[in-house]
VMD Tcl script that draws the C-alpha trace (Angstrom):
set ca {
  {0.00 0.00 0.00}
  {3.23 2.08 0.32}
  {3.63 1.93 -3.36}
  {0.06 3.33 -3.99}
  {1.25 6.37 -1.42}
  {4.04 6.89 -3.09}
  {2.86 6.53 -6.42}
  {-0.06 9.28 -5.35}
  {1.91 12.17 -5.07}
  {4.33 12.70 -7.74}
  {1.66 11.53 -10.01}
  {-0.49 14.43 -8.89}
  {2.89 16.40 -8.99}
  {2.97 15.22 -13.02}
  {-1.13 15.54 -13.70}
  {-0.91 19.21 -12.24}
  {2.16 20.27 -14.76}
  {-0.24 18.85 -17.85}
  {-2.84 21.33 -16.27}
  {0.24 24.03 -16.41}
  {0.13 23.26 -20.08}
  {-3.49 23.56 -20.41}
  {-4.01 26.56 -18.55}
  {-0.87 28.55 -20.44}
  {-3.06 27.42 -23.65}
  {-6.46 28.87 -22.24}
  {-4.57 31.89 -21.05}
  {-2.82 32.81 -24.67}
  {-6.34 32.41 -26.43}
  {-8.31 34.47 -24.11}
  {-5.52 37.09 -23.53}
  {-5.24 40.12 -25.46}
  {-2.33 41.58 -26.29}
  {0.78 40.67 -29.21}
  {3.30 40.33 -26.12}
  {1.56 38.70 -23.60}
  {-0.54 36.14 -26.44}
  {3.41 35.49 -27.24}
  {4.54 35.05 -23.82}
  {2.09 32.08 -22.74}
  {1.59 30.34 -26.35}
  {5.71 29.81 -25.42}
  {5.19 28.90 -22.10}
  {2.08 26.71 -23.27}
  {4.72 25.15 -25.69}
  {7.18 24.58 -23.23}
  {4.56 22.92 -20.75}
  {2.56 21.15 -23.46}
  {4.64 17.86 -23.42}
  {3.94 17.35 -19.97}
  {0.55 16.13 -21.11}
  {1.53 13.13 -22.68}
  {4.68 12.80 -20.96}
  {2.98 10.50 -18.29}
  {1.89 7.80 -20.73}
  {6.18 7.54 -20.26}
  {5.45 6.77 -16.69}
  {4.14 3.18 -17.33}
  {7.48 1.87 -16.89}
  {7.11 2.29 -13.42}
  {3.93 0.52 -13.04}
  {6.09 -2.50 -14.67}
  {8.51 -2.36 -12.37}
  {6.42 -2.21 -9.22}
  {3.77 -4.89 -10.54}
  {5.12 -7.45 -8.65}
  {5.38 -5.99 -5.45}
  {2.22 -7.22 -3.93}
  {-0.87 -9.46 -4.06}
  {-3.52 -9.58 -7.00}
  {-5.62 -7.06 -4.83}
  {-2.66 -4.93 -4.87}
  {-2.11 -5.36 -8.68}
  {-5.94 -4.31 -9.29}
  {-5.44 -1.19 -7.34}
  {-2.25 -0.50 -8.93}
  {-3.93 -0.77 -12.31}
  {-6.60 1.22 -11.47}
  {-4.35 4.27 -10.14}
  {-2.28 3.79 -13.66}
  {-5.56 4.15 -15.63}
  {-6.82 6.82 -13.95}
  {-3.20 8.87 -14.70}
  {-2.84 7.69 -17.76}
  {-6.55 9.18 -18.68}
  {-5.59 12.45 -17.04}
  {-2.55 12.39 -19.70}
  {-4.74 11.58 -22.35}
  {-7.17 14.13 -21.96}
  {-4.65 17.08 -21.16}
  {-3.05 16.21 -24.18}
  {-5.95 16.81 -26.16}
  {-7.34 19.38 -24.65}
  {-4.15 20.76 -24.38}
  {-3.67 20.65 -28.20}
  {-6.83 23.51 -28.40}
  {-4.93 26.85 -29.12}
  {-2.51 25.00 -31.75}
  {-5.98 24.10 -33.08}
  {-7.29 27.51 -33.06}
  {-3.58 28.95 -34.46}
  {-4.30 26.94 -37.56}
  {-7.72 28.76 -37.80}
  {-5.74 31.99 -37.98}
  {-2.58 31.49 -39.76}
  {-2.78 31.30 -43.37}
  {0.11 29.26 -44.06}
  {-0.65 26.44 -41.35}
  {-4.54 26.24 -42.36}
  {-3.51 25.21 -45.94}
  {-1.52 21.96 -44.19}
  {-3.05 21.34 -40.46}
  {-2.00 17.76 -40.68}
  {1.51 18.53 -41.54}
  {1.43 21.28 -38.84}
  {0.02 18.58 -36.09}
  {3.06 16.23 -37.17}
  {5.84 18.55 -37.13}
  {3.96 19.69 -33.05}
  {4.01 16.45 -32.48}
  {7.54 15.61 -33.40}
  {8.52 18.51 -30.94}
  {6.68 16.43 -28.07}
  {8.16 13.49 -28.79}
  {11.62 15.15 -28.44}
  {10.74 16.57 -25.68}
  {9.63 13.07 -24.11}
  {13.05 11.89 -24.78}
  {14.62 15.33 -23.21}
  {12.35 14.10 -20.30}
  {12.64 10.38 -19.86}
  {16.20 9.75 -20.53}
  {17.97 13.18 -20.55}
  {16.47 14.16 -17.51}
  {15.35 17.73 -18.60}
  {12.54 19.72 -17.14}
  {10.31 22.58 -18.89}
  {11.95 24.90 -16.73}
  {15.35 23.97 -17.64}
  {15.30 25.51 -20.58}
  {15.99 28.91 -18.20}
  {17.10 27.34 -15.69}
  {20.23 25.01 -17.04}
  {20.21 25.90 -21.26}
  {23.81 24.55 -21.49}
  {22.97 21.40 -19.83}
  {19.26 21.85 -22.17}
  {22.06 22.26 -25.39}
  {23.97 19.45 -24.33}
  {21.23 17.16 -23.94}
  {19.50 18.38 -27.55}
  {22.66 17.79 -28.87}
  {22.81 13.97 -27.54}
  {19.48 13.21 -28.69}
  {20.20 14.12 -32.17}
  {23.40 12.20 -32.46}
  {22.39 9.29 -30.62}
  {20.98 6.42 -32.60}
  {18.86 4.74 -30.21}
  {17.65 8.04 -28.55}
  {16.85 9.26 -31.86}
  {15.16 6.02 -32.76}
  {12.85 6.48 -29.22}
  {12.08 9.78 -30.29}
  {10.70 8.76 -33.42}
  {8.55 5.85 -31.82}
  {7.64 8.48 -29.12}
  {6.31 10.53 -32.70}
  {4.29 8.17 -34.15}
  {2.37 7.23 -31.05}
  {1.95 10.87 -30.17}
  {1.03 11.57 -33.51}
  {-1.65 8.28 -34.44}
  {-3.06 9.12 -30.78}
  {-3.87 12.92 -31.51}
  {-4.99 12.15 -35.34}
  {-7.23 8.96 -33.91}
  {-9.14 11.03 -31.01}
  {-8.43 14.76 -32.87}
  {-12.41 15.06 -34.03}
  {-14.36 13.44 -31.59}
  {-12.04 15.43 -29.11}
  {-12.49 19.05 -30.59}
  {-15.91 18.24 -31.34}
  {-16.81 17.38 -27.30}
  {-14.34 19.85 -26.01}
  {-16.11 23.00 -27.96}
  {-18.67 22.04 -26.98}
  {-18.51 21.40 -23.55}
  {-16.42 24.48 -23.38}
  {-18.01 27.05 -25.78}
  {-15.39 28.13 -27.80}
}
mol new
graphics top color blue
foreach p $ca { graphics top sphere $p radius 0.5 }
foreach p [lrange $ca 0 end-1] q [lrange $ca 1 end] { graphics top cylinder $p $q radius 0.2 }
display resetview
């Protein structure tokens, strides 16, 4: 029961930075203002891989799975599904003012799905930065050399580049599977 404890908090710790990203996104469509509109769409960029970031998390349910008893498996399940839902629907939701940039720029309306790829191959180098390089959203202000460094290694690394493109293609087929019915609920649900 420990495990479930532990497990508790820096998964809240995780779902609350995917509501960072979401809230950034609200902020920068309901904010007027060039700067300011600039200012959280890059902090909703920075924070926006933090959404699907905890479907990475499931190698931890692997490695505790066989710390207990069935029962303790069941619950353990339970608390994985109910994070990795929270992931899931942050990342949608959290994809809403890229959705609504493509509404206003010309140049990304003509090609949303290429636009959606290319956001989505900036996640999933960003999942890598996460996972195995260790980097935070903050770091990017907070360490850049060490943020350099790490870019740098994920580029020229085979297998990290390799995870990073896996990381793409799930990102990717999970946003273009749920995109519709998502956008569709979320407007309305949340009138804009």
């Amino acid at each position: 029961m420990s495990v479930i404890l532990y497990n508790f908090g820096w998964m809240l710790y995780n779902i609350f930075l995917a509501l960072v990203a979401v809230g950034f996104g609200f902020v920068s469509l309901r904010i007027s203002g060039r700067y300011l509109k600039f200012l959280f769409g890059l902090l909703w960029l920075l924070f926006l891989p933090n959404t699907i970031y905890i479907f990475t998390d499931v190698i931890h349910l692997i490695r505790q799975w066989h710390q207990g008893s069935l029962s303790f498996n069941l619950l353990l399940f339970l608390q994985y599904s109910i994070y990795d839902a929270a992931g899931l629907v942050t990342f949608m939701v959290g994809f809403l003012p890229f959705e609504k940039l493509l509404q206003w720029v010309t140049i990304l309306k003509k090609r949303p799905t290429i636009s959606i790829i290319i956001l989505n191959f900036y996640i999933a180098f960003c999942l890598v930065m996460g996972r195995v390089e260790r980097i935070n959203s903050w770091d990017v202000f907070t360490r850049p050399i060490k943020t350099i460094e790490a870019t740098i290694h994920v580029f020229i690394t085979f297998d990290l580049f390799g995870l990073m493109i896996l990381f793409w293609l799930f990102c990717t087929f999970v946003y273009l599977l749920l995109r519709d019915p998502f956008l569709n609920a979320t407007k309305r649900f949340l009138h804009i």
